[in-house]
Biopython code that builds the backbone (N, CA, C, O; Angstrom):
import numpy as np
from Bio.PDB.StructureBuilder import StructureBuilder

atoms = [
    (1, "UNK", "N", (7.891, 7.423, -4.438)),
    (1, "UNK", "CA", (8.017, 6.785, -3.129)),
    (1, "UNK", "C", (8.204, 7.861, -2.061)),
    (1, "UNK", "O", (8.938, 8.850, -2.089)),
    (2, "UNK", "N", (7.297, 7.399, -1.035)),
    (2, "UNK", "CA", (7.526, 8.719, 0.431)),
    (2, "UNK", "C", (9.177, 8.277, 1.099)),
    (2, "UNK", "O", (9.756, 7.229, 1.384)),
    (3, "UNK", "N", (9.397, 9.321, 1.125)),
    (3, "UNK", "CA", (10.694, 9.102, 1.612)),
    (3, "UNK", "C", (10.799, 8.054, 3.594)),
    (3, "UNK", "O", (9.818, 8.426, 4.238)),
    (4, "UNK", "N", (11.300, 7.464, 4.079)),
    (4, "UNK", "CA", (11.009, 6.425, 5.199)),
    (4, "UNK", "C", (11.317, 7.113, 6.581)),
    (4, "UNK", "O", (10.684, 6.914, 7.618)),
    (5, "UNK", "N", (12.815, 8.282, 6.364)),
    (5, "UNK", "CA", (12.352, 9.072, 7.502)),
    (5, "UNK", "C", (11.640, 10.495, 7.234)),
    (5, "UNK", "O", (11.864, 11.035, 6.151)),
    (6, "UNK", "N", (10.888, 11.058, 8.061)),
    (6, "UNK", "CA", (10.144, 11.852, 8.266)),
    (6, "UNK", "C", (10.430, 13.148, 9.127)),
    (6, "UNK", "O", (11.144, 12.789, 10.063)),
    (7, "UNK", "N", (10.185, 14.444, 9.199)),
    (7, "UNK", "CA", (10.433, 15.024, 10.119)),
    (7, "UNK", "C", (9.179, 15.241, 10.970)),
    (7, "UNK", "O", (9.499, 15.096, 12.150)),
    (8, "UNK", "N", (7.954, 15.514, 10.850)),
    (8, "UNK", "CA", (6.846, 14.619, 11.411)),
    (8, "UNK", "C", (6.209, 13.297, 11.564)),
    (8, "UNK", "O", (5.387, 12.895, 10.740)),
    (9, "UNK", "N", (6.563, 12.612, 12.591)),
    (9, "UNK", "CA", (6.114, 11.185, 12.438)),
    (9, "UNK", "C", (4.817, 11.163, 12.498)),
    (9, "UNK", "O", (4.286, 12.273, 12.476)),
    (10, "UNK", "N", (4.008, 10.091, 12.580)),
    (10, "UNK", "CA", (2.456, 9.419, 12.902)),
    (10, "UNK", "C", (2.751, 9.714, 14.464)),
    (10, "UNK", "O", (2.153, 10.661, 14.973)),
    (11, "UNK", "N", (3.631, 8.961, 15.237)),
    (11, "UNK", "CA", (3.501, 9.096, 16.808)),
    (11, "UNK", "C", (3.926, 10.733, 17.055)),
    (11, "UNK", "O", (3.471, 11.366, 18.007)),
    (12, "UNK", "N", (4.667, 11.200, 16.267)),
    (12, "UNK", "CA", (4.586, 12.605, 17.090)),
    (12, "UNK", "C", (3.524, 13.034, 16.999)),
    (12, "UNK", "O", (3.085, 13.653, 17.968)),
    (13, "UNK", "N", (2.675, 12.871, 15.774)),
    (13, "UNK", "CA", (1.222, 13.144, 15.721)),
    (13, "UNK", "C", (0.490, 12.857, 16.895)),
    (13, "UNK", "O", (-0.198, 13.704, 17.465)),
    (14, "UNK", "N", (0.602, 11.830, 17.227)),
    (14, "UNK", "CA", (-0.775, 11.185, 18.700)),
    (14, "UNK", "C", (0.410, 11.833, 19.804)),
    (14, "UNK", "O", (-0.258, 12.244, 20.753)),
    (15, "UNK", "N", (1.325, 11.998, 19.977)),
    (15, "UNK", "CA", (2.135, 13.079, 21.371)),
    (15, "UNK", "C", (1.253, 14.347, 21.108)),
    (15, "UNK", "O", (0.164, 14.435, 21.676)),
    (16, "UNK", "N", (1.612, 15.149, 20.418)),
    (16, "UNK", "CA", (1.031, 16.223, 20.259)),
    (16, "UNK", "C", (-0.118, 16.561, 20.487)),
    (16, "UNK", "O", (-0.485, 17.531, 21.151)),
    (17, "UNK", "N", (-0.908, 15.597, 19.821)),
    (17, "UNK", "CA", (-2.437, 15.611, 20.561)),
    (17, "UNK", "C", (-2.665, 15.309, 21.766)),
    (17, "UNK", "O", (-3.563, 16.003, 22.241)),
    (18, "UNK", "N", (-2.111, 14.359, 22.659)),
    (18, "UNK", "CA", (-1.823, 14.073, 23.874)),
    (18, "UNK", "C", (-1.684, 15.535, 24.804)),
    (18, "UNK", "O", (-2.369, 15.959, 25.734)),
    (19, "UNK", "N", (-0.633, 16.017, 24.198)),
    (19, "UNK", "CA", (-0.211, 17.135, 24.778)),
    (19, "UNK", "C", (-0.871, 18.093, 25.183)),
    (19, "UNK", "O", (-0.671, 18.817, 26.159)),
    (20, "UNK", "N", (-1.974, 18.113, 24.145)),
    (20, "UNK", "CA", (-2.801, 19.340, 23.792)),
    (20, "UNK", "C", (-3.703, 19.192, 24.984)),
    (20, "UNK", "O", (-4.418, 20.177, 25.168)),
    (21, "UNK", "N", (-3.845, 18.230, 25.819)),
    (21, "UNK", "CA", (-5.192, 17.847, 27.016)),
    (21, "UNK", "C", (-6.105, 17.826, 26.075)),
    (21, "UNK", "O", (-6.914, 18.750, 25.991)),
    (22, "UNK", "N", (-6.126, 16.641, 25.113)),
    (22, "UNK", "CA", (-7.659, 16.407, 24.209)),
    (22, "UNK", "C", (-8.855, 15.901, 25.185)),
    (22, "UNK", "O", (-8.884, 15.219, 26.210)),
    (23, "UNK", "N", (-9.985, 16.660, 24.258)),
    (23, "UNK", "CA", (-11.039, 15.989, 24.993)),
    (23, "UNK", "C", (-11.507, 14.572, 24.582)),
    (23, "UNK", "O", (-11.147, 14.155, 23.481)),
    (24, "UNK", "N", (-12.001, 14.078, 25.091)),
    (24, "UNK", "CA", (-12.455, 12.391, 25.061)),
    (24, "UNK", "C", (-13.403, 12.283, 22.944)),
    (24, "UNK", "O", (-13.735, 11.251, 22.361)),
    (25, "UNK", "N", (-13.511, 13.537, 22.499)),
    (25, "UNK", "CA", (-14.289, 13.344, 21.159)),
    (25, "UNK", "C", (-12.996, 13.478, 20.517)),
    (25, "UNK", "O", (-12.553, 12.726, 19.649)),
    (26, "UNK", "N", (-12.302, 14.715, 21.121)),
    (26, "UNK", "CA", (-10.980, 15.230, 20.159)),
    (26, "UNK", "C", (-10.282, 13.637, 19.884)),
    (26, "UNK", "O", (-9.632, 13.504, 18.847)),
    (27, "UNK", "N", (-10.406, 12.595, 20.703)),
    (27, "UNK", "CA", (-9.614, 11.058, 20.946)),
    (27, "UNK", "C", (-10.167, 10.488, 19.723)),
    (27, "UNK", "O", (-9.572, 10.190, 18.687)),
    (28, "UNK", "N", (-11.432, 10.384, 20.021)),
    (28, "UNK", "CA", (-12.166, 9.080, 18.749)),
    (28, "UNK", "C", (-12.061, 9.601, 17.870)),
    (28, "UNK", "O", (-11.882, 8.814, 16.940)),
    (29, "UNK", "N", (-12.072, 11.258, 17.373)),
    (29, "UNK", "CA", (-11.854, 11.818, 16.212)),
    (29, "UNK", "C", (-10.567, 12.288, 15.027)),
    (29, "UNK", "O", (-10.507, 12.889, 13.954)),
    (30, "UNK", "N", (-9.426, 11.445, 16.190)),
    (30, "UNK", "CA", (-8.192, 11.378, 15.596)),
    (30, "UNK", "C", (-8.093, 10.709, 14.662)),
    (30, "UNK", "O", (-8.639, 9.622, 14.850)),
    (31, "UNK", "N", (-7.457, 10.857, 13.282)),
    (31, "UNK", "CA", (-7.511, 10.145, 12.142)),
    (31, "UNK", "C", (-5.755, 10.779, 11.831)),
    (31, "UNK", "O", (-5.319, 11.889, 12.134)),
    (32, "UNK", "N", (-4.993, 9.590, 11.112)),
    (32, "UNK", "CA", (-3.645, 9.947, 10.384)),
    (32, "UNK", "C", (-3.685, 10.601, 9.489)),
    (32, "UNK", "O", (-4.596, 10.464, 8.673)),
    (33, "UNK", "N", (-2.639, 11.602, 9.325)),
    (33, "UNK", "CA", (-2.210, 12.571, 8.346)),
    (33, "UNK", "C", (-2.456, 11.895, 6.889)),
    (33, "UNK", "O", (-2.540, 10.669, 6.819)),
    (34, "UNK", "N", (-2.593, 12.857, 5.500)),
    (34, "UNK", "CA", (-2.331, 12.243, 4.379)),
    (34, "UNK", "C", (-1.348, 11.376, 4.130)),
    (34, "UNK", "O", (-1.390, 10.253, 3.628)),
    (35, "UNK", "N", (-0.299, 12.129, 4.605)),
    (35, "UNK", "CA", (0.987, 11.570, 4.463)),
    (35, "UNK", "C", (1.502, 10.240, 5.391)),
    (35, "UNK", "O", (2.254, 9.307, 5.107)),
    (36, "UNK", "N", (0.948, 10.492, 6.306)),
    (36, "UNK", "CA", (0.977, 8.779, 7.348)),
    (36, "UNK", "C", (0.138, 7.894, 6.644)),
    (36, "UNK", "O", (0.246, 6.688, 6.867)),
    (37, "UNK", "N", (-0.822, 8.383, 5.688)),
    (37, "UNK", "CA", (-1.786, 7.507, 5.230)),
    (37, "UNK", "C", (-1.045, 6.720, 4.017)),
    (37, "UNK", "O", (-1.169, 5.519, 3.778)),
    (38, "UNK", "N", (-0.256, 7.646, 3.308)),
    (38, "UNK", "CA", (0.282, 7.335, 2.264)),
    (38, "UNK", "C", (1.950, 6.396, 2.738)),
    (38, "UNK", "O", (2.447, 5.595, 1.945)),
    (39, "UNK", "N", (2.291, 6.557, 3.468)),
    (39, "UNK", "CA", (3.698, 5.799, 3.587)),
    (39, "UNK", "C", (2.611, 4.825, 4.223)),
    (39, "UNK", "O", (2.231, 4.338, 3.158)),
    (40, "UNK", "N", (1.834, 4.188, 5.185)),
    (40, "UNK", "CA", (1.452, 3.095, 5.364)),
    (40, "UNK", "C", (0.700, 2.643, 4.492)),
    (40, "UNK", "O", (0.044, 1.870, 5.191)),
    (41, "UNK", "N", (0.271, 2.532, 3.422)),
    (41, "UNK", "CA", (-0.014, 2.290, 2.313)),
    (41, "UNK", "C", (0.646, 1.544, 1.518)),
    (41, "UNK", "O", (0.230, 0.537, 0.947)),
    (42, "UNK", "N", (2.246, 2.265, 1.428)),
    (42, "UNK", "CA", (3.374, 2.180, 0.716)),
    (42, "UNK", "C", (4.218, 0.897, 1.113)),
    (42, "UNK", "O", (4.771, 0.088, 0.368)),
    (43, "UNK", "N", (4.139, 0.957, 3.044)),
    (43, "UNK", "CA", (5.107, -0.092, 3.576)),
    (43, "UNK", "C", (3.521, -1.570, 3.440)),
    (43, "UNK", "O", (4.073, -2.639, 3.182)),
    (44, "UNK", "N", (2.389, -1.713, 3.518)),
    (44, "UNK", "CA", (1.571, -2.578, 3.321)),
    (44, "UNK", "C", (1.603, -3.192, 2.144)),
    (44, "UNK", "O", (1.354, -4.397, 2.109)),
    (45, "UNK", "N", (1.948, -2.411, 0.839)),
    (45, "UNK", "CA", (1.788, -2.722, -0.214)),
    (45, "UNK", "C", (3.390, -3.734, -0.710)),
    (45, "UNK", "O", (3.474, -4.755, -1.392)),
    (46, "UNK", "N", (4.203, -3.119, -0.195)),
    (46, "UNK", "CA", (5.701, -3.528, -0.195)),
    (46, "UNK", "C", (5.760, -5.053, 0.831)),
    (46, "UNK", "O", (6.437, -6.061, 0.628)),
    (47, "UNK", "N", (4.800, -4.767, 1.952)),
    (47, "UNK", "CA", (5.444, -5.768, 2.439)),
    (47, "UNK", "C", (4.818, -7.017, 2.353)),
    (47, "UNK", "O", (5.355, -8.014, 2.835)),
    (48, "UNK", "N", (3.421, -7.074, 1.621)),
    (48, "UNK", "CA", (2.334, -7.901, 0.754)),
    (48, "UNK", "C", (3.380, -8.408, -0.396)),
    (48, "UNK", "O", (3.370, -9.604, -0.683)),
    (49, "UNK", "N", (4.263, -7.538, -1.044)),
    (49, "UNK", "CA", (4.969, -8.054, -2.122)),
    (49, "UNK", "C", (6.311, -8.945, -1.797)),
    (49, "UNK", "O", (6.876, -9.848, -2.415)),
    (50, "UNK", "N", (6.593, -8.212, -0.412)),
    (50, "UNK", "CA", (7.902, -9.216, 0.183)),
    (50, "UNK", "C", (8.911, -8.508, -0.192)),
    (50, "UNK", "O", (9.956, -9.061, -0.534)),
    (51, "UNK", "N", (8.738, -6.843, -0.192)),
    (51, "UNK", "CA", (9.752, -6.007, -1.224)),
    (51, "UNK", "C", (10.355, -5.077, -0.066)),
    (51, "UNK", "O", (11.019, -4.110, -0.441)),
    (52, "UNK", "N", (10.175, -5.293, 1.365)),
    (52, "UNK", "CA", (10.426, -4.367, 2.527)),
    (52, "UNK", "C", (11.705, -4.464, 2.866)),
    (52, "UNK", "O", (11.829, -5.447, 3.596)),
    (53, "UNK", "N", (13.075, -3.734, 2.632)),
    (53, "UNK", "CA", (14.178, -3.755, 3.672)),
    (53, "UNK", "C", (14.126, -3.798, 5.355)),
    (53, "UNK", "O", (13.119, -3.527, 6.009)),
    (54, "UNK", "N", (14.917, -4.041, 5.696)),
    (54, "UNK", "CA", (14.919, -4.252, 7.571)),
    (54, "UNK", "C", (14.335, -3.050, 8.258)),
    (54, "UNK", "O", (13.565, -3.087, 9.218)),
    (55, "UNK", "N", (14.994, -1.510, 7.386)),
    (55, "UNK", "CA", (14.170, -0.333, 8.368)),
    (55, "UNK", "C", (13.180, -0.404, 8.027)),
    (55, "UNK", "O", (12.354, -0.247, 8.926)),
    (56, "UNK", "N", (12.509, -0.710, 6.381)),
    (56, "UNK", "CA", (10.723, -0.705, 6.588)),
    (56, "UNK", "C", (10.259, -1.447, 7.091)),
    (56, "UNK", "O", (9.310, -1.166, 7.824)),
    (57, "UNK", "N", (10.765, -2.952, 6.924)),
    (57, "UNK", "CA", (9.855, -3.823, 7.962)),
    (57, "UNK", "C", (9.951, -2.947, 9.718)),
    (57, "UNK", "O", (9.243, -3.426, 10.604)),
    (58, "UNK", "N", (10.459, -2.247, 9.907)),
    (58, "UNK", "CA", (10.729, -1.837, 11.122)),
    (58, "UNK", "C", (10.249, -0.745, 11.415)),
    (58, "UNK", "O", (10.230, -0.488, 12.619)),
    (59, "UNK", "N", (9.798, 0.094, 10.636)),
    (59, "UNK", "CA", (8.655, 0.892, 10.386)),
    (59, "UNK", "C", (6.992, 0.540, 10.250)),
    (59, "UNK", "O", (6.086, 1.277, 10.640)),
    (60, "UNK", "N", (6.885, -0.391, 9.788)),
    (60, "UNK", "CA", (6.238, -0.965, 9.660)),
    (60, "UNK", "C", (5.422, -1.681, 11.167)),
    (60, "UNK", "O", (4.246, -1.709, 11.529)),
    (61, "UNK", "N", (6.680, -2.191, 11.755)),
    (61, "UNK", "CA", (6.045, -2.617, 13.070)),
    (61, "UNK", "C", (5.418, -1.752, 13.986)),
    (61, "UNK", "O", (4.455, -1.839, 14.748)),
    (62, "UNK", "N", (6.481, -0.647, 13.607)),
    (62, "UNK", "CA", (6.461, 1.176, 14.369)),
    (62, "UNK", "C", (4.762, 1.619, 14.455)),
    (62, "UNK", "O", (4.076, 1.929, 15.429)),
    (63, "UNK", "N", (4.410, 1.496, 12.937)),
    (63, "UNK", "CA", (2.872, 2.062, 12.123)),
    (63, "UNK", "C", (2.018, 1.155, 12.820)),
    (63, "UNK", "O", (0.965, 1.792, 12.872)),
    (64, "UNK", "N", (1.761, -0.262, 13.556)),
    (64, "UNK", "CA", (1.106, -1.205, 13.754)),
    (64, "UNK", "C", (0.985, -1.277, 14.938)),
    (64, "UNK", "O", (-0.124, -1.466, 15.438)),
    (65, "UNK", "N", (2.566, -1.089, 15.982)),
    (65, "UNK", "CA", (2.306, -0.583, 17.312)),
    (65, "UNK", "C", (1.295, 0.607, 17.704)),
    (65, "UNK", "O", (0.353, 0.537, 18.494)),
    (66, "UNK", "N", (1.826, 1.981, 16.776)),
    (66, "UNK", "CA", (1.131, 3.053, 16.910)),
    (66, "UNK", "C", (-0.341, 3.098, 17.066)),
    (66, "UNK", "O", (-0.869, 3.840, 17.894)),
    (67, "UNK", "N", (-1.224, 2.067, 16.034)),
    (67, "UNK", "CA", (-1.726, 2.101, 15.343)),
    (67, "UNK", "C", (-3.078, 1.499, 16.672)),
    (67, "UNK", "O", (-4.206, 1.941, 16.892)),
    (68, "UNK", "N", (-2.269, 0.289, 17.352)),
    (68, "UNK", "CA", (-2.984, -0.686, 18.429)),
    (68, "UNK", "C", (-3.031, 0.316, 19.427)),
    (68, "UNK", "O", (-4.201, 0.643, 19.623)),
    (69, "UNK", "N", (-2.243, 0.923, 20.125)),
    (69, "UNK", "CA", (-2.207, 2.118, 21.158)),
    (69, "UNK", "C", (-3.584, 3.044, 21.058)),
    (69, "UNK", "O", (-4.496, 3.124, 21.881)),
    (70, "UNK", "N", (-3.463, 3.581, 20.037)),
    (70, "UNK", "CA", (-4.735, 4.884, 19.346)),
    (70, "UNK", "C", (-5.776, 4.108, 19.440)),
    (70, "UNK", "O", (-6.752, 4.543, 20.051)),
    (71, "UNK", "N", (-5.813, 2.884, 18.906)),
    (71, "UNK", "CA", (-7.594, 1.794, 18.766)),
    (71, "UNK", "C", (-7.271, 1.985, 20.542)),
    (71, "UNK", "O", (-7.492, 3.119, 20.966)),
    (72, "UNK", "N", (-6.890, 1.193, 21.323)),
    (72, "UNK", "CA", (-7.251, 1.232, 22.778)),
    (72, "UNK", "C", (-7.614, 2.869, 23.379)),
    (72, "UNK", "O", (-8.360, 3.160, 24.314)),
    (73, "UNK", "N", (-7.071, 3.496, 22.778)),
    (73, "UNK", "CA", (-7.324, 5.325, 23.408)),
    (73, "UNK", "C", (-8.106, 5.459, 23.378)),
    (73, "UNK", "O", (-8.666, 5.901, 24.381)),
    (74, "UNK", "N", (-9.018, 5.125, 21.892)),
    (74, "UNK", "CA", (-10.197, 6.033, 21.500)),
    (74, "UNK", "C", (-11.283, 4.575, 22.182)),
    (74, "UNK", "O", (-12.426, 4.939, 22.459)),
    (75, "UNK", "N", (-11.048, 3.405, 22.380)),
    (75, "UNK", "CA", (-12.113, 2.703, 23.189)),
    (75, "UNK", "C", (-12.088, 3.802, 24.292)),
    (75, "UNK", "O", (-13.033, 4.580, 24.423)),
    (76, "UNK", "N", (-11.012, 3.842, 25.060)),
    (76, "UNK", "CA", (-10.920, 4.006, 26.560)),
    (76, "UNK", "C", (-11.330, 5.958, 26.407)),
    (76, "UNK", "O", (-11.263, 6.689, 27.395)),
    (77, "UNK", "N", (-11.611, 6.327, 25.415)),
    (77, "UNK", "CA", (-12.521, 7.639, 25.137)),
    (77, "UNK", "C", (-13.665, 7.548, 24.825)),
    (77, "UNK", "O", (-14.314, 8.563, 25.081)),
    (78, "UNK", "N", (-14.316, 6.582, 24.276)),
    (78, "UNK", "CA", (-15.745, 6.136, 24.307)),
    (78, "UNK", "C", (-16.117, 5.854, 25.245)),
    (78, "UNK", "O", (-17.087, 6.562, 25.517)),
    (79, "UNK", "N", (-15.842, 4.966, 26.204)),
    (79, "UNK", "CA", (-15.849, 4.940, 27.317)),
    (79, "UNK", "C", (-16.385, 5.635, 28.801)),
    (79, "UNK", "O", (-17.230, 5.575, 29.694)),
    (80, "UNK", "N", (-15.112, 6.378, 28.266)),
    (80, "UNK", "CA", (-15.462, 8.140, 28.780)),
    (80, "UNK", "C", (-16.303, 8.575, 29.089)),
    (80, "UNK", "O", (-16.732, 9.007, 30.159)),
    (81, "UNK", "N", (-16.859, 8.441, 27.478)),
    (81, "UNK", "CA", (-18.205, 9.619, 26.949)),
    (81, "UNK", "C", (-19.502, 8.545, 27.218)),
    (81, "UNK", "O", (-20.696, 8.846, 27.200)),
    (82, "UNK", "N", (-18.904, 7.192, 27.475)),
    (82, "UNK", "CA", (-20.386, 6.829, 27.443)),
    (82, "UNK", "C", (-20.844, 6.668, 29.442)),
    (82, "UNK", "O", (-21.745, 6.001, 29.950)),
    (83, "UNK", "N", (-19.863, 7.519, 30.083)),
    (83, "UNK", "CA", (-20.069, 7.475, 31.232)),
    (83, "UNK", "C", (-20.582, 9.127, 31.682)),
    (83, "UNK", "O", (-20.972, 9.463, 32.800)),
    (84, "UNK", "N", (-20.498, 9.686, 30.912)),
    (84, "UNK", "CA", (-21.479, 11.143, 30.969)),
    (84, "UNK", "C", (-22.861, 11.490, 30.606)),
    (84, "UNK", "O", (-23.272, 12.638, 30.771)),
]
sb = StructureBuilder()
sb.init_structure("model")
sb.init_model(0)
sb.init_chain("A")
sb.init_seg("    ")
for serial, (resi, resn, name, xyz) in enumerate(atoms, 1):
    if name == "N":
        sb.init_residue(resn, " ", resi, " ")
    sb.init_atom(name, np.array(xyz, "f"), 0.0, 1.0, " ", f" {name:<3s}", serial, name[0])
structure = sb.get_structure()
């Protein structure tokens, strides 16, 4: 089991890139870490089973918020690119 806190999150992931002044491809071409891949995996699979404590379900919401934010970015980076 991935341990639930992290010292790199998924959102520090999309800050960081933020940070970096990405370009509008660097956006659509963002994809989650192994390891973000694997704890959301972990909390989907758990919470399909009904096996989630309060911080994973709460993590969980965390991974799903994150998750809706990045889909609207990388529209609003297609976008972008389809205006050049």
């Amino acid at each position: 089991m991935v341990a639930a806190a992290q010292a790199f999150s998924p959102t520090d992931e999309v800050l960081d890139l933020l940070l970096s002044a990405p370009t509008p491809e660097a956006v659509v071409a963002l994809r989650p870490s192994l390891a973000a891949q694997e704890r959301l995996r972990y909390l989907l699979d758990a919470n399909r089973n009904e096996a989630l404590n309060d911080a994973e379900r709460a993590e969980l919401e965390a991974y799903l918020q994150l998750e809706h934010f990045v889909r609207r970015l990388k529209i609003r980076a297609q976008e972008k690119l389809a205006e050049e």
